[in-house]
LUMBAZA-94265 format. One record per residue (C-alpha): y, x, z. Coordinates in steps of 0.1 Angstrom, whole numbers, plus 2048, in hexadecimal, padded with zeros to 3 digits. Last residue first. Layout:
YXZ/...
END
This chain:
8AA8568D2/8B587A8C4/8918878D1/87B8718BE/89386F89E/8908958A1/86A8918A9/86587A887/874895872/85C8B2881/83D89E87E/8228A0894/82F8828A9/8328928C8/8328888EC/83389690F/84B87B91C/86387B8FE/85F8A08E8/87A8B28E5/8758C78C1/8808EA8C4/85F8F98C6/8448E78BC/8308CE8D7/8108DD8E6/7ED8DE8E4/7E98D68BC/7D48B68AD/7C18BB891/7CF8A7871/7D78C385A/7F58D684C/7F68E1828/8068C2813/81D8C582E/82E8E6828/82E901842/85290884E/8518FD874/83290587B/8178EB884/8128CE89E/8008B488F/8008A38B4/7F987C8A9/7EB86A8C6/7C68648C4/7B38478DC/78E84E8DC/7768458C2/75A82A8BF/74281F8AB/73B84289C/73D840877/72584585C/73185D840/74E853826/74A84D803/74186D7EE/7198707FB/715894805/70B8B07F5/71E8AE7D5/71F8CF7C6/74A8D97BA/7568D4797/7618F5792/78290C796/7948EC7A7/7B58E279C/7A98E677A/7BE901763/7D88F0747/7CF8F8725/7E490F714/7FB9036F8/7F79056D4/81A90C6C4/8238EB6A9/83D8E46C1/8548D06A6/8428AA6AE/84C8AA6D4/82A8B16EA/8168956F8/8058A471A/7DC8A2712/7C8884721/7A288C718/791871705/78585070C/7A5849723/7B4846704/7AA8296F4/7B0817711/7D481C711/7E28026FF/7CC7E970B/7D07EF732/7F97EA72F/7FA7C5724/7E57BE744/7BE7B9741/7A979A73F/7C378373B/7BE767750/7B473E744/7C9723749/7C670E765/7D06E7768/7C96D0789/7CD6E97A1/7B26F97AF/7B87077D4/7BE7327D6/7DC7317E3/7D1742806/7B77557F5/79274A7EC/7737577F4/76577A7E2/74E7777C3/7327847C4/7347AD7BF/7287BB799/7087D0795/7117F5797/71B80B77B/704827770/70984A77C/72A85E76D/72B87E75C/749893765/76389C74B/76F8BF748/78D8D775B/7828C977C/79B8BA792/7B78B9770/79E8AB758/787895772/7AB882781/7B588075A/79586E755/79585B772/7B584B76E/7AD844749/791830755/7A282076C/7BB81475A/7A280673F/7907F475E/7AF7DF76A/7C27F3784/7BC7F77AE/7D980E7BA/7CE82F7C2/7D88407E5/7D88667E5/7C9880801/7CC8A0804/7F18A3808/7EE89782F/7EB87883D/7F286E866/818865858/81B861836/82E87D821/81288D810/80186E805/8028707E0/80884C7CF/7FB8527AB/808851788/7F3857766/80786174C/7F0880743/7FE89F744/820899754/81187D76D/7F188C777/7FD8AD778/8198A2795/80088E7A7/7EB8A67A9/8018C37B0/80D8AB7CB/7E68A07D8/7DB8C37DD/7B88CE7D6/7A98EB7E8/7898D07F7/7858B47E2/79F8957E4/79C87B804/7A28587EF/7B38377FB/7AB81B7E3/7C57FF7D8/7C97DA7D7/7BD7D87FD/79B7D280A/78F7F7808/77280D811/77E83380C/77584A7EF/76D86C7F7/7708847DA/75D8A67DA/74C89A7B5/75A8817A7/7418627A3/75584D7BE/7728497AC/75C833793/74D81B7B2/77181C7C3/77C80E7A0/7627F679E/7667E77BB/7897E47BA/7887D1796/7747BA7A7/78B7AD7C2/7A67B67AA/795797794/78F7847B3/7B378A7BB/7C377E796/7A7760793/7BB7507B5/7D77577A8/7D4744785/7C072B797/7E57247AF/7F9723792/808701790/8107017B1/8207287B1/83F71979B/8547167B8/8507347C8/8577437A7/8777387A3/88473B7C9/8797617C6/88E7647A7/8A97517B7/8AA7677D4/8A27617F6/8BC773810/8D2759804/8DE74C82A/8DA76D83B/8BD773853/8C7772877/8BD74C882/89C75086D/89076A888/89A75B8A6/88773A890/86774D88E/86575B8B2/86A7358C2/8587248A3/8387388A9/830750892/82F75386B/83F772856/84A76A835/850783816/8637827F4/8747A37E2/8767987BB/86B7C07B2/84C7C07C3/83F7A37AB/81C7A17A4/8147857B9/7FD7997D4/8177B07DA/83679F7D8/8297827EF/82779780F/818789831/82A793855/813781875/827782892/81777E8B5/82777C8D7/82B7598DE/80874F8D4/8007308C3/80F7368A3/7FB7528A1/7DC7458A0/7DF73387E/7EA758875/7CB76987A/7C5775855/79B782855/79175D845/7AB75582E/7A8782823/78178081E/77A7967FF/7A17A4807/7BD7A67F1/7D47887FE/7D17A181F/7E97B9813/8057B0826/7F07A2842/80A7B685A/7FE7AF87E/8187B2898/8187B08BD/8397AA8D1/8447B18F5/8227B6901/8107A391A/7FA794901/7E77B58F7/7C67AE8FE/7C678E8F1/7D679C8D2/7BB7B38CB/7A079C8D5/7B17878B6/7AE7A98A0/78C7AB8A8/7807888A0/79578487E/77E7AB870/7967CB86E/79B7D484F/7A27F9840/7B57FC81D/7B8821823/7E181D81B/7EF805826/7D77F6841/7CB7D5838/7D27CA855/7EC7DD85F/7F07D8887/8127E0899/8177DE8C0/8367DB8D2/83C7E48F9/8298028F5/822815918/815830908/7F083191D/7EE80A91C/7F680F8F5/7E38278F0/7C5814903/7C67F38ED/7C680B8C8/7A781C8D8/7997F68DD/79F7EE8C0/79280D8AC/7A580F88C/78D81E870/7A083C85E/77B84484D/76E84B870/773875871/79686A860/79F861885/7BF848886/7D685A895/7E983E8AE/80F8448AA/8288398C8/8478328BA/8688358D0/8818218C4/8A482D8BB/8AE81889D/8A3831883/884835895/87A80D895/87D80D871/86882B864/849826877/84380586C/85580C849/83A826843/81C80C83D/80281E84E/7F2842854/7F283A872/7EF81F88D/80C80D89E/81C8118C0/8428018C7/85880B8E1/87D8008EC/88A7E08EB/8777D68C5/87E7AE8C2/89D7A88B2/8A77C789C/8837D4895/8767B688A/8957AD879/88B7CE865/86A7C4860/8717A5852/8867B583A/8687CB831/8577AE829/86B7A580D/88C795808/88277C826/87275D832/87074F854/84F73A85C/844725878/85D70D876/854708855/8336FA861/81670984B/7FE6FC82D/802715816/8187057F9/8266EB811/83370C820/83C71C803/8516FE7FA/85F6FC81E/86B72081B/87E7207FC/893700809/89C710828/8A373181A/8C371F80A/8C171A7E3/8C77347CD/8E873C7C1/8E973C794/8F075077B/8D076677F/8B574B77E/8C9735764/8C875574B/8A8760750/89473B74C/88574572D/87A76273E/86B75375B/85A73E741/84A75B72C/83F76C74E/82B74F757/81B74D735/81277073A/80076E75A/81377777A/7FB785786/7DE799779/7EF7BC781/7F47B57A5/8067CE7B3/8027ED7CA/8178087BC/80C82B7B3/7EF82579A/80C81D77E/7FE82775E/81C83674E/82F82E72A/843816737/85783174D/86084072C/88883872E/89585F72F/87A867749/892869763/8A2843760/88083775C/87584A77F/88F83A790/88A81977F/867818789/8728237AC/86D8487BF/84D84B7D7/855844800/85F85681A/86E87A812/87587A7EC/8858997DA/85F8A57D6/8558867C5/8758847B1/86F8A97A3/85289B790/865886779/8818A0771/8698B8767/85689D752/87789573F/86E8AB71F/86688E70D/83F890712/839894735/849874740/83286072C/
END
């Protein structure tokens, strides 16, 4: 644990050094004086059921071939993947992720606008910026559990002038889901647009994710790009594989500008070896299917915490009222090894809130005991678990293949540390400080009376169009400002057209433009 070598300073300090997105694994290892191993990672959205063991032992044993050795063109990569999920490859491109996809997005079919709901994935408000777009931001309203209105998200737009539009579905990080029919009148509505998006990134995750993804539709439309993610739902951020699937007119400008090895031999590798593992995968996301539910069901017993639905692999949580999410966050990791995603530093989120990757039930447990020790200063007696979920239909890659072998119940990780989580998680201190040491204070001075259900309340069905206009003072830090709209641009900042983003970085990128 970071904490316990004397590193947790230098850990910590990473989060606050960090504008856009958390610090890596290897960036906090190298911090924590090698200890990174030692932390329950709630942070980063990965499967933790996939790959299994034995699929891990062979990569290995294939190490030195995989490294030495060019991959073979995209070409090749792509058609096996296809075959794989049943699509044309000249529907598909392929890149190192999907956030190259994004970029060539950006490059070769953004002009001049794009509008896209937030909080979301920040590399859709990020990317067009840095290349001079304008980007028109929809608020969604946490009054409605950060539910996206369609036809709300349909009048911005008119009311912007957007020329692009950008749909998460799931959205990153509330794990909202908009159901197939409603995100199809979405795009009819839109079909004069330049370019519509809809990132099904996380969509592998979802009770319903073949039936909700619309991209058999969008290779019939000649505005319409559907981005999908494999590192996520595969376990494997760090290998960098995505696709994207469209017609073959938008998919092929986009394969024309992606380098020749932009596919890497790793990715190439396990591509290849998904046919014999399709059960294995398809048990890994019915198992985070019902390791989600529990978790939102265990979250939900803390008193002042609101627990949004979800259909991604992690749980977006509203934290009780005079809690910060940084000196959480920062308290969880030195005191306790436990690390989360704070969302401070998304756009159309504040500090308050935290997003919680979806871990086996040991995790979770150790999660929520740390969360109770530094919210409340004692442990919280919980209610009696619910009866399990059915089971949710199958993914993309979910057919039976001939020969399955059973999954691990719990990643490598869970074991070690479930003995733990059944008592309070103390900082480990070197061997020579024998000195007692004070115990830190809660967060909150007591565990506040519930007196109101923790999930979110019932929503309105429909909201009007928000733009985001967090104007506050210049020097007061995010984790404090809020989400109501102000009456008039900040100082200073030039805002295009009447417009501003909230944001004092985003208004400068606005303004330069």
């Amino acid at each position: 644990m970071a904490g316990s070598n004397g590193n947790g300073s230098n850990v910590t300090a990473l989060f606050r050094a960090s504008t856009a997105h958390s610090p890596s694994y290897f960036t906090l290892d190298r911090a924590g004086g090698g200890a990174a191993g030692e932390i329950v990672d709630f942070c980063i959205p990965c499967n933790p059921y996939f790959p299994t063991p034995a699929m891990f032992d062979e990569l290995g044993s294939r190490l030195r071939e995989i490294l030495t050795y060019y991959p073979s063109g995209s070409e090749t990569i792509t058609a096996e993947l296809c075959q794989l999920l049943g699509l044309n490859p000249q529907t598909v491109a392929m890149g190192n992720g999907s956030t190259e996809l994004i970029t060539w997005i950006d490059h070769l079919l953004v002009r001049e606008s794009l509008a896209v709901p937030v909080p979301t994935f920040g590399r859709w408000t990020d990317q067009p910026m840095e290349t001079g777009k304008r980007v028109d931001m929809l608020l969604l309203p946490e009054a409605r559990g950060f539910v996206l209105d369609p036809a709300s998200f349909v009048q911005f737009v008119r009311s912007r002038g957007s020329r692009v539009a950008v749909v998460c579905n799931p959205n990153n990080p509330d794990g909202g889901l908009l159901p197939k029919q409603q995100v199809l009148s979405l795009l009819d509505q839109l079909q004069d647009l330049d370019l519509v998006v809809v990132d099904e990134s996380f969509l592998e995750f979802a009770d319903a994710g073949q039936e909700t993804s619309v991209a058999a539709e969008a290779v019939l439309r000649t505005n319409v790009i559907v981005l999908r993610s494999l590192g996520k739902n595969f376990g494997l951020h760090g290998v960098r594989f995505g696709y994207l699937v469209a017609n073959p007119g938008l998919a092929g400008k986009v394969r024309a500008a992606l380098p020749k090895w932009n596919i890497n031999s790793f990715a190439e590798t396990v591509v290849f070896m998904l046919k014999q593992h399709r059960q294995e995968y398809a048990e890994s996301l019915a198992q985070v299917g019902r390791d989600r539910q529990d978790m939102i069901w265990r979250l939900s017993q803390l008193p002042g915490l609101t627990v949004y639905p979800s259909q991604g692999n992690f749980v977006y949580v509203r934290l009780p009222e005079g809690a910060d999410g940084a000196i959480l966050r920062d308290r969880l990791l030195a005191e306790h090894g436990v690390l989360v995603r704070e969302c401070g530093n998304k756009i159309g989120s504040s500090s308050r809130f935290v997003r919680l990757v979806v871990r086996p039930e040991p995790d979770v447990a150790r999660l929520v005991s740390a969360m109770e020790l530094v919210l409340y200063g004692e442990h919280i007696r919980a209610a009696p678990a619910p009866p399990p979920a059915p089971e949710p239909p199958q993914p993309m890659l979910a057919q039976i293949p001939a020969r399955s072998q059973p999954l691990p119940r719990v990643d490598t990780q869970a074991q070690a540390v479930q003995a733990q989580a059944q008592q309070p998680a103390v900082a480990s201190m070197p061997a020579q400080a024998q000195a007692p040491q004070p115990v830190p204070a809660p967060m909150l001075a007591q565990a506040p009376a519930q007196t109101q259900p923790p999930g979110p309340q019932p929503l309105p069905q429909h909201a009007p169009p928000l733009a985001l206009t967090r104007t506050q003072p210049a020097q007061q830090p995010l984790a404090a400002r809020g989400l109501a709209p102000a009456q008039a641009a900040r100082p200073g900042v030039a805002a295009a057209a009447g417009y501003t983003s909230g944001t004092a970085a985003v208004d400068r990128l606005i303004s330069q433009a």
